[in-house]
N, C-alpha and C positions, 0 to 999 in steps of 0.2 A: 281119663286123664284131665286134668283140672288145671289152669292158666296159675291160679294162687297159690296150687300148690307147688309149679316148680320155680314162681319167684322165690317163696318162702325156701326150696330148698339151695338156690344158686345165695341166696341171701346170708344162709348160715354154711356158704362155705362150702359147697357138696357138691360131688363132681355129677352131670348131667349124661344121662343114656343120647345114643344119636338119636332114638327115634321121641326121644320128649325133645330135642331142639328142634327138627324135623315138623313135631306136633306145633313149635312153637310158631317157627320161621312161616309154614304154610296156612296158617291158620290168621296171622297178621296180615299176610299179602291178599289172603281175599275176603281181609274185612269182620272174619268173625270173633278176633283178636281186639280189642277198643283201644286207643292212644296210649291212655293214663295204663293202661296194665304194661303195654311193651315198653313205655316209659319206666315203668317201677321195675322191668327184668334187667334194661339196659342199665342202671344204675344200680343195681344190683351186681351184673358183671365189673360194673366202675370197682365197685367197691371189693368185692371177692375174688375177680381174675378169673381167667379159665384155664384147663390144664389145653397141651398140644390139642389131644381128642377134642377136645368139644370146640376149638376155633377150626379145626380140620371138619368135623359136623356141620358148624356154623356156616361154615365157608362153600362146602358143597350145600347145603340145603338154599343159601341163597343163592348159589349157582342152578340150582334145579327151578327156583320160581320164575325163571323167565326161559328164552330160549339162547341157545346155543350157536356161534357161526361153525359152519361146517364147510371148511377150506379146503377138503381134503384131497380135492381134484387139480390145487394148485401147483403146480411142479417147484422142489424145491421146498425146505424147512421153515417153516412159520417163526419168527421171532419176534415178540413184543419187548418194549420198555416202557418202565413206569420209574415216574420221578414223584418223590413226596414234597414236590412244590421248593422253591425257592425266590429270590430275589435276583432280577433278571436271568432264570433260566430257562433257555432258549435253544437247548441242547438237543433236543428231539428234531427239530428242522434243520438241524445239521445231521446228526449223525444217522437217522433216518434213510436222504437220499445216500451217504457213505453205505451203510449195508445193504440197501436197494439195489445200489448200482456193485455190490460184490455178490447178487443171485440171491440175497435173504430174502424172502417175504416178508414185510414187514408190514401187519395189520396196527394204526393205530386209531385207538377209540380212544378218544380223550376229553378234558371238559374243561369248564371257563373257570376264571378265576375268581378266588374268595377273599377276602381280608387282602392281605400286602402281598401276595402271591401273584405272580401271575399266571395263567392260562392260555395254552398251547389253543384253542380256538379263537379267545379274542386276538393272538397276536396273527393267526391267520387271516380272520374275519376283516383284518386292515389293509386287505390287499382286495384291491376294487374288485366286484365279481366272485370272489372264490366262496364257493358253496361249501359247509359240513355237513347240514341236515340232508345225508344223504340215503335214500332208500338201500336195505342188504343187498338187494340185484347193484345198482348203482357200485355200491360198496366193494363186493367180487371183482365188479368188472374194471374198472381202475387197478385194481390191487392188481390183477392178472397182467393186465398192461404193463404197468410199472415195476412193481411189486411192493407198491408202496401206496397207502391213501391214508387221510387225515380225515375224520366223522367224528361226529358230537354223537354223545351215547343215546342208545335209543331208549324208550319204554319198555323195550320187551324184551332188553338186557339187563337181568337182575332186578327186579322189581322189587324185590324185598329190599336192597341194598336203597335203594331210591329211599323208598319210606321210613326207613332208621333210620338213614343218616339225618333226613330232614327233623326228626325227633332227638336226634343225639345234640344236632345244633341248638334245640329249642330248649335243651333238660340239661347241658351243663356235662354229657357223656362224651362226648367228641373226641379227650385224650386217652381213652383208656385201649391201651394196646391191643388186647385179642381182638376187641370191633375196628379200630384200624385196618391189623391183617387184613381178618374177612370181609371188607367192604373193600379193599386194592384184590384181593386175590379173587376173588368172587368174580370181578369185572372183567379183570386181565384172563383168567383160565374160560370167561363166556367168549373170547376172539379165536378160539380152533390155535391155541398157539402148543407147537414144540416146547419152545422154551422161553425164557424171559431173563431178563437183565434191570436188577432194581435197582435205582438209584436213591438212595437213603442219603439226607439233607442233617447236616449236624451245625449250631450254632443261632447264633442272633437273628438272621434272616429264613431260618425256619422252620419249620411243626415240632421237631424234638430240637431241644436246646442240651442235651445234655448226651454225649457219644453214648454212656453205658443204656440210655434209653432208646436209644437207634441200633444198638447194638442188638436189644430184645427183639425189637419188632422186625429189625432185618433176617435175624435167626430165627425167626416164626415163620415169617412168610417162606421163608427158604425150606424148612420144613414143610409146610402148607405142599409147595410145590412136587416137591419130593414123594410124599404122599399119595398125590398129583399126576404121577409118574411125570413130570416136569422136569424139565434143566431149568436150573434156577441158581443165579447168581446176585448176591446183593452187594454193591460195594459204598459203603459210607464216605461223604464227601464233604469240603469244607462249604458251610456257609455262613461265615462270619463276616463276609463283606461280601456286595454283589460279585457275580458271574461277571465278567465280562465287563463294559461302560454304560451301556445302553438297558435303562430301566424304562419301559413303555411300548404299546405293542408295535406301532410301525416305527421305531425308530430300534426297536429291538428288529425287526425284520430287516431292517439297514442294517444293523451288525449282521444279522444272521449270513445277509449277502457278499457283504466283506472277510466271513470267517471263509466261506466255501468259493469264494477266490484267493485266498490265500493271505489275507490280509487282516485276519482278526484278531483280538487279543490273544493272549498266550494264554493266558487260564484257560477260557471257552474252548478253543483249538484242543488242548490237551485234554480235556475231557470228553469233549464231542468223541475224537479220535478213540481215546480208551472204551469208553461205553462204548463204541459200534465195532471196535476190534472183540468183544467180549460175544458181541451177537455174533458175529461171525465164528468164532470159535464154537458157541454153542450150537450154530447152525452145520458147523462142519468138525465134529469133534478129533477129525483124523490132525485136524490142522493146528500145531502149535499155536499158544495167545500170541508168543512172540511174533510170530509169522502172521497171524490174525493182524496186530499191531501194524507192520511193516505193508500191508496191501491197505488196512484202512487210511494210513496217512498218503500211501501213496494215489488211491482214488480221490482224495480229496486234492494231492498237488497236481493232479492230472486235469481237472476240471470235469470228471467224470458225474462228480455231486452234484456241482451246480446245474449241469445240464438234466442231471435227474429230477431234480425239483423247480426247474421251470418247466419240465415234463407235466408234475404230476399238478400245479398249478396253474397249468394250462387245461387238463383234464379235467381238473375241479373247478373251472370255469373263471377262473383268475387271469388277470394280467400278467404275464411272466418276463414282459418289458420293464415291472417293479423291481426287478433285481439290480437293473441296470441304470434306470432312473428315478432316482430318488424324490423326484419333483409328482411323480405318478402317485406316491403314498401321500396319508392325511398328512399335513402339517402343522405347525403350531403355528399363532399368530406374535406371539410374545415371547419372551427370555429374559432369564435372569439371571445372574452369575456369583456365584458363592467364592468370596476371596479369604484365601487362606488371613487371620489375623497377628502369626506371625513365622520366622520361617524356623524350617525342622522337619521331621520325618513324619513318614503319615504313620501313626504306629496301629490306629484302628479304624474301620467303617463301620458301625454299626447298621447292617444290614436291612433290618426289622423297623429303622427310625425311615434309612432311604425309601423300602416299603410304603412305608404309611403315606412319606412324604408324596409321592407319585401319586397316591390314592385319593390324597388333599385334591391334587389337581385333574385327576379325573381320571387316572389312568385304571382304578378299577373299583370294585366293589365291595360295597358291607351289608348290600344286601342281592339277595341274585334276579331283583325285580329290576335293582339300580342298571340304567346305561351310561356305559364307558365313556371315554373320549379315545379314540386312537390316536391322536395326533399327541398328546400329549407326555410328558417324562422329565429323567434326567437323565443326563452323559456324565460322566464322571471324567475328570480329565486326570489325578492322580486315585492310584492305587495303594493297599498297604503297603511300606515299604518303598514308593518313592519319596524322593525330598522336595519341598518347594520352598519356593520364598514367600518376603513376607509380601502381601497382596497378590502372591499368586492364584492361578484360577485353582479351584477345587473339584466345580460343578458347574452344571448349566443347568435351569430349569427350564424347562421348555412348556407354556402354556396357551390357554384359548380365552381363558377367563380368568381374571384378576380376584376375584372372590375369597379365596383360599391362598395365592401364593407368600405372603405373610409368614402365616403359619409355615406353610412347606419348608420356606428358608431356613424358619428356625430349627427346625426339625433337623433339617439339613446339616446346619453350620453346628448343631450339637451332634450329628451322627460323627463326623470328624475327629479324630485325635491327633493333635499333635505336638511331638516329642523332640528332644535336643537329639537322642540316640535314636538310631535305627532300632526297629525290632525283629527278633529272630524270627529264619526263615518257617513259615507254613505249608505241609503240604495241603495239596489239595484231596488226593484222593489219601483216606486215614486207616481203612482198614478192605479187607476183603471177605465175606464168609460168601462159603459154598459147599 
């Protein structure tokens, strides 16, 4: 079997045996595979696609180049969640301790943020003390506790996935959907999980811009899983403006704090709540979603969450007095405020400009060498759909370094639309497949 020959046949379009991707996959992860050739196969897949088979191939053989967690002795059903990134989403540190604290298991391996996205470890990493790089023993024993822990992915989960992707960023492959799939299902089916709950991102602020293309790749994975012999559920959601107010990771950790007392925007609340009513149902399939629904909202009015995640915050070596004072998280030294120019409804955010804006000011990276600033962001003070007047506040920038805010404003004051009329109402969650 010959590396040229099955770019040449994925290139003209021809469906691939498992055991030539198999050939392919094991062969790059230890080296005997060169850049420039898995380069020319993964641009080859850009260009030809793969049929279900060969992403369900792809997906188990990079699952097989590393190892495997084996939770099996944990009492009680494994659920993961996976989000394809958006603008301030922050959804996992809520809805996380919600299924934790309803008996799910909830193993989460997760990673930092890229471009305008942010990252479920840096917005951790903002809470003084709290550890990810945590060893698998470490990892069990938390998880047992709680039923819940937060770890940065290891090397020796999915290695192949590691080294493509770093090749797909460098070759221009990064959107092509079947290597999406197998690089999310790969990772999420290497945590010993039951089942999973995907959250697929649609709009300006993230990785598919267009529903009928989240729609593919949520229907793949959901397949993948299936497969899998997985419960897999993927629901598509809005992101055409951020989540929630709070773009930046400790000041997103401040929301987070305020959603699980009771106090956080509606968007965030309603989706937290949904996605972790869904774990729960997959974790307990006797149990109605509706009824799932009606115990998740209700452990979050309880104050059941909160107390679960300054549990597991405390276990991972964090301050869990962060929840409660605000003064404990980084802070910014400066601000800046974006006034509306004149008055009328908000009819758009562009998500994707807020993004970048944050990223102007440190809040993340364009490259994964670059360090953050935690302290840094925006709050958003309206949303689509409210009215303001004219010189009302829009935004707040919150900074350390004056270098970049300039730029960020402008960014800012053109993410903004605003309109005589109202615009028609958005849901958040757009579709479901399972």
């Amino acid at each position: 079997m010959r590396t040229v020959d099955l770019i040449r046949k994925k290139r003209d379009g021809d469906e691939l045996t498992t055991q030539e991707i198999e050939f392919l996959v094991q062969n790059y992860t230890r080296g005997v595979i060169p850049d420039y050739q898995m380069a020319a196969f993964l641009m080859a897949v850009y260009y030809s696609n793969m049929s279900e088979n060969e992403v369900t191939s792809l997906t188990l053989a990079m699952l097989n180049s590393g190892q495997r967690l084996d939770l099996s002795d944990l009492d009680g059903a494994k659920v993961a969640k996976h989000s394809t990134g958006g603008v301030g989403d922050k959804t996992s540190l809520i809805l996380g301790p919600i299924a934790a604290a309803a008996g799910v298991v909830v193993p989460k391996i997760t990673g930092r943020g890229l471009g305008y996205t942010g990252g479920t470890l840096d917005k951790l990493e903002s809470i003084p003390g709290f550890r990810t790089n945590l060893s698998i023993d470490e990892f069990r024993a938390v998880l047992k506790q709680h039923n819940l822990c937060f770890a940065g992915a290891s090397s020796q989960i999915a290695p192949a996935d590691k080294k493509m992707y770093a090749l797909r960023d460098s070759t221009a492959s990064v959107e092509s959907i079947p290597l999406i799939a197998a690089s999310i299902m790969s990772k999420k089916l290497a945590e010993g999980i039951d089942g999973l709950v995907l959250d697929v991102k649609v709009g300006s602020g993230a990785f598919m811009k267009k529903r009928t293309e989240a729609r593919k790749l949520a229907q793949l994975m959901v397949a993948i899983g299936r497969k899998m012999s997985k419960r897999v559920q993927a629901v598509l959601t809005d992101m055409d403006q951020p989540l929630g107010y709070a773009v930046g990771n400790a000041l997103e950790i401040m929301e987070v704090s305020q959603t699980l007392q009771n106090q956080g925007p509606a968007d965030l609340t309603q989706l937290s709540v949904e996605l972790a009513a869904r774990m729960i149902h997959l974790a307990n399939r006797s149990q109605a979603l509706e009824a799932a629904r009606e115990q998740a909202a209700q452990i979050l009015a309880s104050g059941e969450a909160f107390n679960k995640f300054q549990q597991v915050i405390a276990a991972q070596g964090g301050n869990p007095e962060v929840l409660n004072q605000f003064e404990l998280l980084p802070n910014a030294t400066g601000a800046r405020e974006i006034l509306s120019p004149r008055a009328g409804y908000v009819t758009r955010i562009n998500a994707e400009d807020i993004g970048l804006a944050a990223g102007l000011l440190g809040a993340s990276r364009d490259t994964m060498e670059r360090q953050i600033d935690p302290a840094v962001g925006i709050i958003l003070e309206r949303k689509v759909g409210d009215r303001v007047p004219a010189g009302g506040r829009l935004c707040t920038l919150y900074h350390t370094d004056e270098t970049h805010v300039d730029e960020a404003a402008q960014l800012v004051e053109d993410a903004f639309h605003i309109s005589a009329t109202a615009p028609e109402p958005r849901e958040l969650v757009l579709e479901v497949i399972q």
